[in-house]
Structure formats: structure tokens, C-alpha cells
C-alpha positions in Angstrom: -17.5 -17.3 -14.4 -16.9 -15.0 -11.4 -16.6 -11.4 -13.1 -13.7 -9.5 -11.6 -12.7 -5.6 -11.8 -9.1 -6.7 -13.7 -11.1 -8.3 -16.6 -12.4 -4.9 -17.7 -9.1 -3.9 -17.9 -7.1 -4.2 -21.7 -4.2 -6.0 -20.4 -6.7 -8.8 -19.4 -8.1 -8.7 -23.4 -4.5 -9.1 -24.5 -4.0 -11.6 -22.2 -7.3 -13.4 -23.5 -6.6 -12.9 -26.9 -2.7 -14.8 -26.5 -4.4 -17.5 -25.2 -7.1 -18.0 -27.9 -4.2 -17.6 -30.5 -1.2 -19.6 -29.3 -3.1 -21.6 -26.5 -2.4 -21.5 -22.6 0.5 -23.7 -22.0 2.7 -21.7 -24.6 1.5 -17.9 -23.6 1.9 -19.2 -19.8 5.6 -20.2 -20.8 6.4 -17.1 -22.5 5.3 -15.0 -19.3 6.6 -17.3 -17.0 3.7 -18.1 -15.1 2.0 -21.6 -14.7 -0.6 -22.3 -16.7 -2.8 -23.1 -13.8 -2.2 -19.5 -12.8 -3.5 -17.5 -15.9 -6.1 -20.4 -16.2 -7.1 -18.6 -12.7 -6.8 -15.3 -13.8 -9.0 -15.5 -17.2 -11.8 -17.9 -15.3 -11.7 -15.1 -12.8 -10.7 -17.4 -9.8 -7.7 -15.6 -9.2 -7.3 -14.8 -5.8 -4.4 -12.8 -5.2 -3.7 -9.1 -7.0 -3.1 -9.8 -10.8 -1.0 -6.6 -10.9 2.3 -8.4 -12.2 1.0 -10.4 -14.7 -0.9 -8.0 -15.8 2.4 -6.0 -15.7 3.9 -8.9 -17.4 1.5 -9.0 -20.1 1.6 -5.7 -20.8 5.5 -5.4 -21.4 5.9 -9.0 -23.0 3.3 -8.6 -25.8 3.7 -5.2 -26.4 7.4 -6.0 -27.4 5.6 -8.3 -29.9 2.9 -8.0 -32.7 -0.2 -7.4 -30.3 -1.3 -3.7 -29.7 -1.5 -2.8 -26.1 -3.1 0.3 -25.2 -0.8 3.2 -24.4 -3.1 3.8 -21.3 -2.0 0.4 -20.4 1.9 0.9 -20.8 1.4 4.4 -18.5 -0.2 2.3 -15.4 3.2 0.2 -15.4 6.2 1.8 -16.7 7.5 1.6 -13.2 7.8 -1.9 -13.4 9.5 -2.1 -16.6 12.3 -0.4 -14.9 
């Protein structure tokens, strides 16, 4: 797996842990990506900026039962907007 600097970052262990729970296909469908593009993001293959998923992530699962970091919620409240 190719490291990259977004998977240090919490959004990308929330994202991680969605998957491992619920599987790809239905956390892909409940951000509204393809599944091939958050398969690119958590094998690191991801080639353009992940800054709205990670965006994404961070406002759709915080609204559910998985903490996200407040740190997290700071870097994009202007998206939620």
C-alpha cells in the first residue's frame, strides 16, 4: 500500500472504520461516492485531493453514531455551510 499524508489524518480512520463495519459498497452509497473511489482512497491510490470526501466523511458520520474528532469538524466547517 502506497502511504499517503491524508491517511494520518482521523477523517481517513473513520472512513476506514465505516468500511470495516458496514462494508464499501454501502458506506460508498451513503457518501455518494463510487465505491471504486474510496477503494482508491483507503489503498492510498487516490490521485486527486481527498479534501471533499474527507469533508464528506466528516459531516456524514458525525451526524451518526461514530465519533469524529472535534479537530476534524474545525478544518471543514466551511463546507458544511
Amino acid at each position: 500500500m502506497n502511504e499517503k499524508d491524508y491517511m494520518k489524518e482521523d477523517w481517513y480512520a473513520v472512513l476506514k472504520e465505516e468500511v470495516e463495519k458496514d462494508g464499501l459498497m454501502k458506506t460508498a452509497a451513503k457518501l455518494r461516492y463510487s465505491a471504486t473511489s474510496i477503494s482508491l482512497i483507503l489503498n492510498g491510490k487516490y490521485n486527486g485531493k481527498p479534501d471533499k470526501v474527507a469533508a464528506k466523511v466528516t459531516r456524514k458520520m458525525a451526524s451518526s453514531s461514530i465519533h469524529v474528532p472535534a479537530k476534524d469538524m474545525n478544518s471543514f466547517a466551511f463546507m458544511a455551510a
